[in-house]
C-alpha positions in Angstrom: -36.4 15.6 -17.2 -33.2 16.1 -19.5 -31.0 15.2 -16.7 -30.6 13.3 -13.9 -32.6 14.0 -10.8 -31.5 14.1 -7.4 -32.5 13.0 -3.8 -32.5 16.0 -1.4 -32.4 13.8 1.6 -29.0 12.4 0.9 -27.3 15.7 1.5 -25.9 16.0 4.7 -26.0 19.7 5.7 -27.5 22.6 5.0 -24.4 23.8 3.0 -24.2 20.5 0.9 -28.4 21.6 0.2 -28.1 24.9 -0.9 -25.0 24.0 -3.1 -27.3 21.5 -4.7 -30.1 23.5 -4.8 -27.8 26.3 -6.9 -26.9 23.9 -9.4 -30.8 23.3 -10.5 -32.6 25.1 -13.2 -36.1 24.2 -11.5 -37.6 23.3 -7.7 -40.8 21.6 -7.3 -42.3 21.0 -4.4 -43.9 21.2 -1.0 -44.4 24.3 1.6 -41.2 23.4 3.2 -37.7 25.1 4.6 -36.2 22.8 1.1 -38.4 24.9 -0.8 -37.4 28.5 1.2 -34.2 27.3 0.5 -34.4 26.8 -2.9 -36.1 30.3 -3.7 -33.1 31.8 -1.9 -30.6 30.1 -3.8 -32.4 32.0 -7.0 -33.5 28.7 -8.3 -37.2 29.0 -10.2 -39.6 27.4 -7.8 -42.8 25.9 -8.5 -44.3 25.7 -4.5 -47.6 23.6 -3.5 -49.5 24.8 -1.3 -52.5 22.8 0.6 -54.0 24.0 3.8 -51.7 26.4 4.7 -51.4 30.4 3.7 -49.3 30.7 0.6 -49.6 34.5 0.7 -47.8 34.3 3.8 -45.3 31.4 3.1 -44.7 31.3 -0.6 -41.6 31.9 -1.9 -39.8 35.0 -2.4 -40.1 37.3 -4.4 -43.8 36.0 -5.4 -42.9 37.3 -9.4 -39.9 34.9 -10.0 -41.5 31.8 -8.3 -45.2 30.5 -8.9 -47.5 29.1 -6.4 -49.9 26.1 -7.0 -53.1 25.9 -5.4 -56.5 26.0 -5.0 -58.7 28.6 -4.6 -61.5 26.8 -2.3 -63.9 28.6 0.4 -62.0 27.1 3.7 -58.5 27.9 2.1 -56.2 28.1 4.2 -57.4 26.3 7.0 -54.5 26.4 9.2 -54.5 29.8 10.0 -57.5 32.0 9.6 -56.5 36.0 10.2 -54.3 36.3 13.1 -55.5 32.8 15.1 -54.7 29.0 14.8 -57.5 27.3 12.5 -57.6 23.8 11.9 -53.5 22.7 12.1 -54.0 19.1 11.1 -56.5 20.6 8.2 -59.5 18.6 7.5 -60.0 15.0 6.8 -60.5 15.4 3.0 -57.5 17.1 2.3 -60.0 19.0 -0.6 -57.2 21.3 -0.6 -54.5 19.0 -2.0 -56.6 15.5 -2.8 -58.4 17.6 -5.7 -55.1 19.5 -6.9 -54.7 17.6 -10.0 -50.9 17.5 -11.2 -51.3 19.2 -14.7 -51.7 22.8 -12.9 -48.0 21.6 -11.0 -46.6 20.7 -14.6 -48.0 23.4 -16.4 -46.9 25.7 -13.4 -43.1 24.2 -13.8 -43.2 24.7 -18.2 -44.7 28.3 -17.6 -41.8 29.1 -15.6 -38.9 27.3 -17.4 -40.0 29.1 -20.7 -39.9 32.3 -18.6 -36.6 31.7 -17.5 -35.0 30.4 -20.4 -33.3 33.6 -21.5 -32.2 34.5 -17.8 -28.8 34.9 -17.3 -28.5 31.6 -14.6 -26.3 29.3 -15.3 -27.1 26.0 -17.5 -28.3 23.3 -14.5 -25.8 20.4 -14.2 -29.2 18.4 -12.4 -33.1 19.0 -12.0 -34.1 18.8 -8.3 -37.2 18.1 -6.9 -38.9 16.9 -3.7 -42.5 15.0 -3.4 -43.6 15.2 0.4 
């Protein structure tokens, strides 16, 4: 990172989040409401995704975001059709344990070079979220 990162949990309100969020040129992170948020405030969003359905949940629109994970036989595990699966996910976590970071990085520069020439605003902070 070329500038300075910063903690999402310190802000306060959902206001103070999305007004943070708007000022970053990238979001990594979790399947989470931080990371909904963040693909709503426009900002490029690199999501991971474990044992849950990131057809269903990824961010929106699919095109301008990118979604990191693994394409494994029991994927997703939490929800299988239309019925509750396994909600704690299995004990290996193969899902997530075996994601390695590289695809996450290379996932994040992929997207930053696409949006390089966009028309958003030069980030006054990079924002991310482990968790």
């Amino acid at each position: 990172m070329r500038a300075p990162s910063v903690l999402l949990d310190e802000q306060q309100t959902p206001r103070e989040l999305a007004a943070t969020l708007r000022r970053a040129r990238l979001f990594v992170g979790n399947d989470s409401g931080v990371m909904h948020c963040a693909a709503t405030m426009g900002v490029p969003t690199v999501a991971v995704f474990g044992p849950s359905n990131h057809g269903a949940w990824g961010p929106y629109p699919p095109a301008q975001h990118r979604v990191v994970s693994l394409n494994l036989p029991c994927s997703p595990c939490i929800h299988h059709a239309f019925s509750l699966g396994t909600p704690q996910g299995c004990p290996p976590r193969m899902c997530l344990n075996e994601l390695e970071p590289a695809l996450v990085i290379s996932a994040a520069r992929e997207l930053l070079a696409a949006t390089t020439g966009s028309s958003r605003a030069p980030a006054t902070a990079e924002v991310g979220r482990v968790g």
